[in-house]
C-alpha positions as CSV (number, residue, x, y, z in Angstrom):
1,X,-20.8,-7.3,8.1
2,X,-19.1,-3.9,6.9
3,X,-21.5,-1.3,5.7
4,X,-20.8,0.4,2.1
5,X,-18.8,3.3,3.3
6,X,-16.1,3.6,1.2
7,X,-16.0,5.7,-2.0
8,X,-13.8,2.7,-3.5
9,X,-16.3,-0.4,-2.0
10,X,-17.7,-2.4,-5.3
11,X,-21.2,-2.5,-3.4
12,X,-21.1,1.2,-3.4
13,X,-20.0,1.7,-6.8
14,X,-23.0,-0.4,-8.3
15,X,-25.4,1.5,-6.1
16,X,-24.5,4.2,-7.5
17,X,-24.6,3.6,-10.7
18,X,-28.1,2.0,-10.6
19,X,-29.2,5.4,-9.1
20,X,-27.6,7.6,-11.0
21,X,-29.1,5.4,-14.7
22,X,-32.4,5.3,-13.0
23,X,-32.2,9.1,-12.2
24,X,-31.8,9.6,-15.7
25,X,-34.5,7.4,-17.0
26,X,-36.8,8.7,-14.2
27,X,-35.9,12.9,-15.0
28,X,-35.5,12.9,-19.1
29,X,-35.2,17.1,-18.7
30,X,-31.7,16.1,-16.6
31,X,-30.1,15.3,-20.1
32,X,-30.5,18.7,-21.3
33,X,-30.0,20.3,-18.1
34,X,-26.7,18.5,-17.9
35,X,-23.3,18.2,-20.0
36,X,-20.6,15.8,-19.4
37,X,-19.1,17.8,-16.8
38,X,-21.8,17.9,-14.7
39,X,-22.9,14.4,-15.4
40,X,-19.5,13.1,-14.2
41,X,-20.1,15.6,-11.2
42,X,-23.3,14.1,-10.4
43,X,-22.0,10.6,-10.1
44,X,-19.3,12.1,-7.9
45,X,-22.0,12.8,-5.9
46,X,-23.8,10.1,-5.6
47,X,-20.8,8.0,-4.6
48,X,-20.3,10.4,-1.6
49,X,-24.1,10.7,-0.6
50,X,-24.2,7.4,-0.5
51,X,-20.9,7.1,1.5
52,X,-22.0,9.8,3.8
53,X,-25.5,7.9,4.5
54,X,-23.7,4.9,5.4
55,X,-21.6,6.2,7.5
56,X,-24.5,8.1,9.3
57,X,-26.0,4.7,9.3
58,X,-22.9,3.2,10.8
59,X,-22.7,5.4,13.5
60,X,-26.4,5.9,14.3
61,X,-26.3,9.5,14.1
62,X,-28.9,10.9,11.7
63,X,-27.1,14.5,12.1
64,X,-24.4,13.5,9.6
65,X,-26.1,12.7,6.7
66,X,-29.0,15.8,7.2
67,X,-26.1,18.3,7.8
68,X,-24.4,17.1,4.9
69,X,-27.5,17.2,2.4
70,X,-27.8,20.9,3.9
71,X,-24.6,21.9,2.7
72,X,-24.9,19.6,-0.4
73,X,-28.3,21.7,-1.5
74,X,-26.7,24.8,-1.2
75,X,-23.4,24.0,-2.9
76,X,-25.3,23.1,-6.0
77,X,-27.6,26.2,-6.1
78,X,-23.9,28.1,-6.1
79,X,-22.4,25.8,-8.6
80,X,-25.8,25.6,-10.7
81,X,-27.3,29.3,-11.2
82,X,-28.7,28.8,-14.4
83,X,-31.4,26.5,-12.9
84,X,-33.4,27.5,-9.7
85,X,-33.7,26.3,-6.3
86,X,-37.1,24.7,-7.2
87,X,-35.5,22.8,-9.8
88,X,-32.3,21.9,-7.9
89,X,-34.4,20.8,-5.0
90,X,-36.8,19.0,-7.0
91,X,-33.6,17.4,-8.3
92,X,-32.5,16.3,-5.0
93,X,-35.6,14.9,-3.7
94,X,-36.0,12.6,-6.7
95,X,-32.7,11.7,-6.0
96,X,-33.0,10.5,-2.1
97,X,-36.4,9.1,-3.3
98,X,-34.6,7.0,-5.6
99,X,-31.7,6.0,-3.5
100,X,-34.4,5.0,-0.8
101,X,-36.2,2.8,-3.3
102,X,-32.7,1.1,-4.3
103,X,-31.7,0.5,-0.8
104,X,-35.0,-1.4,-0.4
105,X,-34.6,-3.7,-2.7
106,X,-30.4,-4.4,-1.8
107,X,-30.2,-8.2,-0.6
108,X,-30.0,-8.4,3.3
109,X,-26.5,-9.5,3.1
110,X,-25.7,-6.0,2.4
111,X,-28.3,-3.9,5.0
112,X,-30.2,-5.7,7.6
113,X,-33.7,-4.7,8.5
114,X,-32.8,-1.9,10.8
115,X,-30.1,-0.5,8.8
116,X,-32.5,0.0,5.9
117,X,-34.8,1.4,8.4
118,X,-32.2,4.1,9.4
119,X,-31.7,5.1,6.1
120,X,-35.2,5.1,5.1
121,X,-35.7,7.8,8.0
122,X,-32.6,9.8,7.2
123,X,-33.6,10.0,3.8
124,X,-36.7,11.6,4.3
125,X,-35.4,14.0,6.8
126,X,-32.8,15.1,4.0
127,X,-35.8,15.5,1.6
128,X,-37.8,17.6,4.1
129,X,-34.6,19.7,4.9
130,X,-33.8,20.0,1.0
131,X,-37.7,21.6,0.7
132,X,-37.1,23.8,3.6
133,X,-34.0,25.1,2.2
134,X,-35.5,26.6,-1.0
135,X,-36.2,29.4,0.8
136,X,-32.7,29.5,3.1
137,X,-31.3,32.5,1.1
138,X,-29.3,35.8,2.8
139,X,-32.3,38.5,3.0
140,X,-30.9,42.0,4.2
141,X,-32.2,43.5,7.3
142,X,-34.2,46.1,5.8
143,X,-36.6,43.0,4.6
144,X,-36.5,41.8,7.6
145,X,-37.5,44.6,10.2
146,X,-40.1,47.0,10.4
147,X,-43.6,46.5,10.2
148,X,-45.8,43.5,8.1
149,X,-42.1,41.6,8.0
150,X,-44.2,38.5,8.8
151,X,-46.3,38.6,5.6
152,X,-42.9,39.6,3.0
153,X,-41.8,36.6,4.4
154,X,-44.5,34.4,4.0
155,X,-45.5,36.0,0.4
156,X,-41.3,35.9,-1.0
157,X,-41.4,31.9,0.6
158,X,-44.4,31.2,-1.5
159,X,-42.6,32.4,-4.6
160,X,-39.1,31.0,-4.0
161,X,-41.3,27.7,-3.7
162,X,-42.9,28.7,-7.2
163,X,-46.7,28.5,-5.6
164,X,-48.5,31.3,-7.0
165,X,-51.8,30.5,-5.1
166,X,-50.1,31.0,-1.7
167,X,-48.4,34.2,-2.5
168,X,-52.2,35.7,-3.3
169,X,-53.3,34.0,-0.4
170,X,-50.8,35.9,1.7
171,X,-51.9,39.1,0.3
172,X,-55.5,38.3,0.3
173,X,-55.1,37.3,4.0
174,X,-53.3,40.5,4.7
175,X,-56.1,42.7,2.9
176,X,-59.0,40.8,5.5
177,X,-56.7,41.4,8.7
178,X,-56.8,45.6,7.9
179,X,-53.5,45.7,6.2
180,X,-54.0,49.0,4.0
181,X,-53.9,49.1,0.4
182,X,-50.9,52.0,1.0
183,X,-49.0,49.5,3.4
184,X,-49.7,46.3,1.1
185,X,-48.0,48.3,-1.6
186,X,-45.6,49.9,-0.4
187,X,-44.6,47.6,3.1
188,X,-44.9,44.0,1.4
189,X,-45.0,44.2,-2.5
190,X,-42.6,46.8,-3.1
191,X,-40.3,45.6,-0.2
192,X,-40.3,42.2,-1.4
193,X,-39.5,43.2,-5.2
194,X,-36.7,44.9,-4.0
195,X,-35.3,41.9,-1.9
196,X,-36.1,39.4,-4.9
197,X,-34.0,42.0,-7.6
198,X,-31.3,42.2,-4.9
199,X,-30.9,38.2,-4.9
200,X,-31.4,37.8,-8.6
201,X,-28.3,40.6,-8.6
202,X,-26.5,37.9,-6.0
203,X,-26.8,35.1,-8.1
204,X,-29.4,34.0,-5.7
205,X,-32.1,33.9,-8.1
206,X,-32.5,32.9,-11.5
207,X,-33.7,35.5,-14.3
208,X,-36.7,33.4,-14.9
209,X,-37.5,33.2,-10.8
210,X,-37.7,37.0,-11.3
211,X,-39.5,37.7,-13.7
212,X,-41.9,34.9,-12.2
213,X,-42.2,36.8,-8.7
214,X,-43.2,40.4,-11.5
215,X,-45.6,38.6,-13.2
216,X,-46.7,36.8,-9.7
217,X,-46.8,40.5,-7.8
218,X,-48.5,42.1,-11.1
219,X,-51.2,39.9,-11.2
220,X,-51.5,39.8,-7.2
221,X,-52.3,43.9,-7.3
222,X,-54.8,43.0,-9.7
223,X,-56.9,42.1,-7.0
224,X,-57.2,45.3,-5.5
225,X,-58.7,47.2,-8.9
226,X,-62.3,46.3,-7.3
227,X,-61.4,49.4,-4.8
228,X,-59.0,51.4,-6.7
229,X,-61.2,52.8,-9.3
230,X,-63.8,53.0,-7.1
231,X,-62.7,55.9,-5.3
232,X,-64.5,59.7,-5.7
233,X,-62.3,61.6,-8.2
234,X,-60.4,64.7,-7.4
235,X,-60.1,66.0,-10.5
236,X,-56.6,65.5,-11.2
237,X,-54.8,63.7,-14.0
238,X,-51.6,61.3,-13.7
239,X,-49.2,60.3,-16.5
240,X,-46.8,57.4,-15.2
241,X,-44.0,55.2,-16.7
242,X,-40.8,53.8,-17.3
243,X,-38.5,55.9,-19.5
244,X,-36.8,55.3,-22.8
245,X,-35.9,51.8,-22.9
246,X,-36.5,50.7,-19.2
247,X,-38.1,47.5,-19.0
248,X,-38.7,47.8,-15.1
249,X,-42.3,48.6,-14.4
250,X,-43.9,47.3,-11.5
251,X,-42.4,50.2,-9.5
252,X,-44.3,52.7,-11.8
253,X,-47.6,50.5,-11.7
254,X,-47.9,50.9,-7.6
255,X,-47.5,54.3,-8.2
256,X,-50.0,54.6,-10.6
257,X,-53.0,52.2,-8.6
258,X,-51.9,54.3,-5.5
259,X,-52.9,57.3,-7.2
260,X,-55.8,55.9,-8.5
261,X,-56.9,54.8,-5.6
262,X,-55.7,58.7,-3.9
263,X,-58.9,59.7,-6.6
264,X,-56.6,60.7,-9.6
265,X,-57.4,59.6,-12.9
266,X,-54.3,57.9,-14.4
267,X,-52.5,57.0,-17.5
268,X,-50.3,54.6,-16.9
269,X,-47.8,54.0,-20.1
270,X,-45.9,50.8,-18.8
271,X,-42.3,50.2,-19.5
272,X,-40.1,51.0,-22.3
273,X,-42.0,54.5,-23.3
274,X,-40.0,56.6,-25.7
275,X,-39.8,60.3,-25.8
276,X,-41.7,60.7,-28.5
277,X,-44.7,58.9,-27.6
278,X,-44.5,60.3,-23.7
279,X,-44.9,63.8,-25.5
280,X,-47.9,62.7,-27.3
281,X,-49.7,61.1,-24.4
282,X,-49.1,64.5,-22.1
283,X,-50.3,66.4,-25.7
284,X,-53.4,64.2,-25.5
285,X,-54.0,63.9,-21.6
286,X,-53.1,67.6,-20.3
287,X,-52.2,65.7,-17.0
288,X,-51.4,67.6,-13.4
289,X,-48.4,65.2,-13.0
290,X,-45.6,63.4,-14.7
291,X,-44.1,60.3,-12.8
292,X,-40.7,59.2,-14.3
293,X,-39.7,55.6,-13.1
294,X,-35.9,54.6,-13.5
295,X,-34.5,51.1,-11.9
296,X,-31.3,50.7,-13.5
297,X,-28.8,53.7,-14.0
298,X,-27.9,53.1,-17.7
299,X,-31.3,54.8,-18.1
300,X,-30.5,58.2,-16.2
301,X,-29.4,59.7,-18.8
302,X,-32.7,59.2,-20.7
303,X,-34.8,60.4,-18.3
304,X,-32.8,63.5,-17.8
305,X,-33.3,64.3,-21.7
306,X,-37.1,63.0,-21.3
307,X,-37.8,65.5,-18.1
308,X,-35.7,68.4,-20.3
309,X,-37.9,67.4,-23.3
310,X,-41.3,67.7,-21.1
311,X,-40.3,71.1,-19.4
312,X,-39.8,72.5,-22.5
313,X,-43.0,71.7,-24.2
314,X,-44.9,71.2,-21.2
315,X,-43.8,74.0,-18.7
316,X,-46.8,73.9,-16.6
317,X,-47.1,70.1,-16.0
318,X,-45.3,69.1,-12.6
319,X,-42.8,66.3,-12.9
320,X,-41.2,64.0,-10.4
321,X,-38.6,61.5,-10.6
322,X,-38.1,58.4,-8.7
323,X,-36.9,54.6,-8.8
324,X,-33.9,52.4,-7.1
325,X,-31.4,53.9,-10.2
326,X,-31.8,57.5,-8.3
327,X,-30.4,56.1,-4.9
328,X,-27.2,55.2,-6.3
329,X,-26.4,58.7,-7.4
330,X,-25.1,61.6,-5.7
331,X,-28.8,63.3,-5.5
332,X,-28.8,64.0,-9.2
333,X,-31.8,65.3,-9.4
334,X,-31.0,68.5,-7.8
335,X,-29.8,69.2,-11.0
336,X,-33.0,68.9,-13.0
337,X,-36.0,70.8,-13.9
338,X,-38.5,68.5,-11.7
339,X,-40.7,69.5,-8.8
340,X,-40.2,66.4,-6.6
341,X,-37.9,63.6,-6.1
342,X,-39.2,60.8,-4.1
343,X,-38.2,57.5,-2.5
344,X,-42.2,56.1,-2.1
345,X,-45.5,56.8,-3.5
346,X,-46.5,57.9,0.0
347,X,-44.7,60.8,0.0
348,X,-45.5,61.6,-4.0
349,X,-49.0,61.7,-2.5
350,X,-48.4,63.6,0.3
351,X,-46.7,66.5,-2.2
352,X,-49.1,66.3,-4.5
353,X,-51.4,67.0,-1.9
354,X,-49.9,70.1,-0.3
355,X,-48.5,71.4,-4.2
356,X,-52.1,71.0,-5.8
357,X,-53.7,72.9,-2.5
358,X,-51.5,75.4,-2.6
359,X,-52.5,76.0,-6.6
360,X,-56.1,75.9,-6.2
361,X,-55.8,78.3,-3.0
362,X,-53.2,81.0,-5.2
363,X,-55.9,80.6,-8.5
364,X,-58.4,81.2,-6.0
365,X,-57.0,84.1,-4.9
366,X,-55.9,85.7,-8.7
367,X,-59.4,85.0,-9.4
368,X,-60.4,87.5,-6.7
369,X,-57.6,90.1,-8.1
């Protein structure tokens, strides 16, 4: 008895048709997720899944059919951007499932008892290695060394897998091992933001996987506001945001919680703030400090006429400038009327700290002139 590996075999041709109709019937979503292009694509690759299992099969080596489902996975999250590497995977496992059901019920003229064994275990090696490969995407090296890599890991695998509980269980569990609030901020959520906008910028990542890891690291900081308004005050005032019409905020909202938690009392506008209503908010707040958030460098030039606009009205309030846009410039800011440029909230604090001494201590000593 021949097994069905040929791409031209009759047996192999009915197969997969049955699959790919009961794919179909089994997945209604896949008809508006696919045209006629990639329907005809699909059936393609069927055909050669199918050949490639029975060749596997054939030669009892369970290596050719998982390395090929491997490379298969990934060569449809390239071809297929617009939908994500849940979906695709999800795809994919239906698929095998299906196949695997099929096979099972093929007379045992075509696949004997141990051959359908085989493919049964194949099969669900390919489904375990299409899961594990959801998360099998380039990550740069500044993700992965350097302190708490362990826990960015785990917390950008939970959202590549699109479970929302995990990733606040990873940052819960970091919280209870002594991770600090700083280091949770600024080590794992900010890090990990950074990785998940660099994908989305590969094609890695779908625009609806990203904003799905904001909303997912926006509400995970939410559990922290137990402790960061909790903190003794230092009489100091914060106005934060994203300028003109930036949409980017989360970069903004660390900063602000951090300072919160630093015992500032702050104002934090969100993305998208015009000129005109940043104005009003400093005109209603009197704050210490102005925090100007840019991610994308379309918006520099906004900011520049935002931080012109404040120094003019406001020529006592400090202002710094930060935000990925800044790092691909040629240290621009030199060039403005701010007080501080920095990379992290870390070091905002740390300035803030030494500037606002160094004010009391000089008004302490005009009060003694």
């Amino acid at each position: 008895m021949s097994l069905m590996t040929s791409l031209n075999d009759p047996r192999v041709l009915q197969l997969a048709q049955k699959v790919y109709a009961d794919h179909f019937t089994y997945d209604p979503k896949l008809e508006l997720e696919y045209d006629d292009r990639r329907k005809k694509l699909m059936y393609e690759d069927i055909l050669y899944n199918i050949s490639f299992l029975m060749t596997a099969v054939h030669l009892s080596d369970e290596k050719i059919f998982t390395s090929y489902a491997r490379w298969l996975n990934e060569l449809l999250c390239n071809l297929m951007p617009d939908l994500d590497r849940v979906r695709i995977m999800t795809q994919m496992k239906d698929h095998y499932r299906i196949l695997s059901k099929t096979l099972k019920d093929l007379p045992s003229e075509l696949l004997n008892v141990d051959e359908i064994e085989s493919a049964q275990r194949y099969i669900q090696r390919a489904i375990e290695i299409t899961e594990e490969v959801v998360t099998d995407v380039p990550l740069s090296d500044q993700f992965m060394q350097g302190p708490f890599s362990e826990y960015r890991k785990m917390y950008l695998d939970a959202m590549l897998h699109s479970n929302t509980r995990e990733a606040y269980a990873v940052i819960s569990r970091a919280r209870e091992q002594g991770v600090s609030i700083l280091n949770i901020y600024e080590n794992i959520l900010n890090v990990v933001m950074y990785e998940v906008g660099r994908l989305w910028h590969q094609s890695k990542l779908t625009v609806d996987k990203e904003h799905y890891c904001s909303s997912v690291t926006q509400t995970v900081m939410s559990q922290f506001y137990d402790v960061l308004f909790l903190q003794p005050r230092n009489h100091r005032s914060l106005i934060c945001c994203a300028v003109g019409s930036e949409l980017h905020e989360i970069g903004g909202r660390m900063l602000s919680d951090l300072f919160e938690y630093d015992g500032w009392d702050t104002y934090y506008l969100g993305a998208a703030v015009p000129q005109k209503a940043l104005l009003h908010a400093i005109s209603e707040h009197r704050p210490d400090l102005i925090a100007l958030s840019v991610t994308m460098p379309q918006h520099l030039l906004e900011c520049e006429s935002t931080v012109r606009a404040v120094r003019s009205q406001y020529p006592e309030v400090k202002i710094a400038v930060g935000g990925h846009a800044f790092k691909m410039t040629n240290r621009i800011w030199e060039k403005w009327p701010i007080d501080f440029y920095s990379d992290t909230a870390a070091e905002l604090i740390e300035w803030s700290h030494k500037e606002f001494r160094a004010l009391k201590k000089a008004s302490l000593a005009n009060q003694h002139d």
